[in-house]
N, C-alpha and C positions, 0 to 999 in steps of 0.2 A: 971275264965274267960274261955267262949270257946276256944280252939285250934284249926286251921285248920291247915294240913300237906298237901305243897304238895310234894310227893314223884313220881318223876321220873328218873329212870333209861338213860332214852332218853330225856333230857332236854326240858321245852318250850323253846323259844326266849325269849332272858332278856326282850323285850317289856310285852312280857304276862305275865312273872312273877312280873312283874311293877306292872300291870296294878292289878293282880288277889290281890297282896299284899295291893294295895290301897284298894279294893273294900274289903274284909279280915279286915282291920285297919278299915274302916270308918263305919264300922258295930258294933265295940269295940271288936270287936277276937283277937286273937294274930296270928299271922301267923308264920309259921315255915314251912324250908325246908329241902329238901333230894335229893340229885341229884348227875345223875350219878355214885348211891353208884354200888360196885364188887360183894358185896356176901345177902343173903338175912339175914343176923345175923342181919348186920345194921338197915335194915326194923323194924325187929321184933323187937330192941331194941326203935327204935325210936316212934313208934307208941304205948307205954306204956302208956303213958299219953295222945292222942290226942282225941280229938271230932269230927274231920272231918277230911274225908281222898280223897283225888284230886291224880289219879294217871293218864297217859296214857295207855302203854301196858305192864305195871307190872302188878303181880300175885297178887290179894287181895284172898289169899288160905285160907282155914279154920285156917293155923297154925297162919296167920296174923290176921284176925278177931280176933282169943279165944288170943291174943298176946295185944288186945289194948281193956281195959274191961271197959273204957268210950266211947267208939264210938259208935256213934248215924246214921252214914250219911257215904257212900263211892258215889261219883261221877267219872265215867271214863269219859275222855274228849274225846267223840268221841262217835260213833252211836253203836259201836258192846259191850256188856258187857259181852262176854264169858270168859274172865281173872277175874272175880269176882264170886268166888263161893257163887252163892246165896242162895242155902242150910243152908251156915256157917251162910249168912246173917242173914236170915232168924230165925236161931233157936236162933242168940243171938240180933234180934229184931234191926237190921242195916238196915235201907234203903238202895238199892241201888238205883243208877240211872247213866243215860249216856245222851251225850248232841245230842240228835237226830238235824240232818240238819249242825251244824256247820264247817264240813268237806266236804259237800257234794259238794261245785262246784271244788274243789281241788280234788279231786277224780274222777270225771265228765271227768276236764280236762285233766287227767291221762287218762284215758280209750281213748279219743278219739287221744291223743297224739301216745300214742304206735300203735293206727291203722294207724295213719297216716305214723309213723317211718315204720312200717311192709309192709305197703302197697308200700312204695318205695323203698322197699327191705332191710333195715337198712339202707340207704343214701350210698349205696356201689358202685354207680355210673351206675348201671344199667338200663333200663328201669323198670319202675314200672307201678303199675295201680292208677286211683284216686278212692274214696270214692262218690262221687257225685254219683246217682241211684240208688246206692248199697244197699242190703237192710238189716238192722238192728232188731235184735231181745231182746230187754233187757228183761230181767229174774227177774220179782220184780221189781217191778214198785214204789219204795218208792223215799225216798229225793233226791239218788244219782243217780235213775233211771231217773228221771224227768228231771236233770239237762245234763244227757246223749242224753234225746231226745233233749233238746231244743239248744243242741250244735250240735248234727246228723243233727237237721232238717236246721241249717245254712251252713252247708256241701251242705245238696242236698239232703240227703240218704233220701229214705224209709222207717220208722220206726213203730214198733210193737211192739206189748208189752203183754205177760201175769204173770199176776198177782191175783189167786183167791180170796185174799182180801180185792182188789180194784175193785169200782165200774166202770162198762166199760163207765157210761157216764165221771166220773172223770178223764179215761185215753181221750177218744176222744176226751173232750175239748183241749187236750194239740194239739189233731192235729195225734194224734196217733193212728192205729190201731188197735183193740185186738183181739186174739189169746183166746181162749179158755183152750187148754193142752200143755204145753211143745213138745208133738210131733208134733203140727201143729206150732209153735213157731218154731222150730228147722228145719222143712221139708220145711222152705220158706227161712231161712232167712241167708246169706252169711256171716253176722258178730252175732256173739252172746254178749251179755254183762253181763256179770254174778251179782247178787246182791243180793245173798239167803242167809241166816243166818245158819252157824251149829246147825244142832240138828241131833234127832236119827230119823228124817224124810228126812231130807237132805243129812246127810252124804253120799258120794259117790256115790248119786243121781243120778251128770253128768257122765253118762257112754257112753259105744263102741255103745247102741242104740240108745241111741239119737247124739251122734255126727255125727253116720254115716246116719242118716237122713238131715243132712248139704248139700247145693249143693256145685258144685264143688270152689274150691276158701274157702273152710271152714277155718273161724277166731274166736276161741273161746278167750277172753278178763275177764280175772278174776280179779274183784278188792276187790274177797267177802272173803271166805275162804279157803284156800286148802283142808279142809277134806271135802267139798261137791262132791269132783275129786274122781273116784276112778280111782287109777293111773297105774290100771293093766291094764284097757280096755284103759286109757288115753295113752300108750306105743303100744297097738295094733293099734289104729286109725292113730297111728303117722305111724307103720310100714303098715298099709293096704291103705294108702290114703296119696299119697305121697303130693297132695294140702293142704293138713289139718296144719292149722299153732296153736301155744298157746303162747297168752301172758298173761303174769301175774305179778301182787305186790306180790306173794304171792311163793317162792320157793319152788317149791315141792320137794319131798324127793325121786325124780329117776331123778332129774336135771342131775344128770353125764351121763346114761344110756341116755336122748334128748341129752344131747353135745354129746357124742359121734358120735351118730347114724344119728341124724336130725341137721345138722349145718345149720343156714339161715332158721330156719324154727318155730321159738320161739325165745323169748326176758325175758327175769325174770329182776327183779328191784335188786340192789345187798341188799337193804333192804326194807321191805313196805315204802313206798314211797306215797300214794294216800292223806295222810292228811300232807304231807312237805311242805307245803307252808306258810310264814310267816304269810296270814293273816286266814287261815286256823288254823292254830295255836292260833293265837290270839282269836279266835273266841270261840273255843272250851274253851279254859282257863278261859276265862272271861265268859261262860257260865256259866263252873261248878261253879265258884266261887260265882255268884250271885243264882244258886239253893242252894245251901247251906246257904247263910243268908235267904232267903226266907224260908227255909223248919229249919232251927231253931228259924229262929221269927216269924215265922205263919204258919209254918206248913203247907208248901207246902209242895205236895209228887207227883206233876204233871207229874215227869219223870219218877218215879221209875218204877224199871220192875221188883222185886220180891216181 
């Protein structure tokens, strides 16, 4: 009989796991769980025997793959699959795949929340400014970009968007402007939104020139990854531009160095926070759960990215 595991570290909601269990059973699988295990031995023990493997933001590393020598299928619930070495995947013939869209208005609403929390100072009783006019720049234009403008444009704001592989009539439909380069993206736009994938194109990408091509009032809004920051120029924009503010899900690793220096002028999630939301949750869960009996009984592979 098939096995599906799901193994998370960071639990779903008992609902999702209801729900993913049902959908798991009524396929005739077994289902099996892992949650909130300490150490990765657990992992590696449990996953001996499984055929599918449903994680969040656990590591599927090569020691995990070459660890589970029936698995056919690893699904991450959620849009990013950089915690899945797909290398490992790959050489020992594992699908992967992630559940693109399922997270995205929960993340959406996170970006636009923290501008709002920042823009009225953190709620510290001060005067603040509003969002209405202001103009927005999202950076990648995919699920959770989309749901960023059509939350911005009930604000008020202004928004734009580049993205070069998305088509510009596909953005303007939404109502959007496009931007061509990141520096004209950057040189109009007062709030930024970040939504760009790590790779060895991206990484540390966001630097000291293009922030400082920001007009004044600069808001950069990260809900992507932290290694697209490089965080040496991200400490100089802080200290040369005392308007430059940074929020993020995503704590960077010179956090102490911004509290110190910059108080009231950034906001960090005390952990990624952008897909917390119950039905956010749910959504993702029950995706992976149904690509998985699809891609074992027919052979879907519609999501997979390696």
């Amino acid at each position: 009989m098939t096995k599906v595991l799901v193994a998370t570290e960071k639990p779903f909601a008992p609902a999702a796991v209801g729900q993913i269990k049902q959908i798991v059973e009524d396929a005739g699988f077994e289902f099996a769980i892992l949650e909130k295990y300490t150490d990765k031995s657990e992992l590696l023990e449990v996953v001996k025997d499984v055929d599918a493997l449903i994680i969040r933001s656990d590591k599927a590393t090569k020691e995990v793959i070459l660890a589970a020598p029936k698995l056919k299928i690893i699904v991450r619930a959620g849009a990013g699959y950089d915690n899945i070495d797909l290398e490992a995947a790959t050489a020992q013939q594992v699908v992967a795949m992630n559940t693109p869209g399922q997270n995205s208005n929960a993340v959406a609403e996170l970006v636009l929340g923290m501008m709002v929390f920042q823009a009225r100072n953190q709620f510290n009783g001060k005067s603040g400014t509003e969002l209405k006019g202001k103009k927005l720049g999202i950076h990648a234009y995919g699920n959770v970009g989309r749901y960023v403008a059509q939350i911005a444009k009930g604000f008020g704001m202004e928004v734009f968007a580049f993205d070069p592989f998305v088509k510009d009539e596909l953005i303007e439909a939404d109502g959007v402007q496009v931007f061509h380069t990141a520096e004209e993206l950057y040189s109009n736009c007062q709030y930024i939104s970040l939504h760009i994938p790590a790779n060895e194109k991206t990484k540390k990408s966001i630097n000291y020139d293009l922030l400082n091509r920001m007009p004044f009032g600069a808001t950069l809004v990260n809900t992507a990854r932290k290694e697209v920051i490089d965080e040496e120029d991200l400490l100089k924009i802080f200290a040369d531009r005392s308007d430059f503010m940074y929020l993020s899900d995503l704590v960077p690793d010179c956090k102490e160095e911004i509290a110190m220096e910059f108080e009231g002028r950034f906001f960090f999630t005390p952990k990624k926070s952008g897909a917390q939301t119950t039905e956010a949750n749910i959504n993702a869960g029950v995706a992976a759960a149904h690509q998985i009996v699809r891609f074992i009984k027919d052979g879907d592979s519609k999501y997979k990215v390696n």
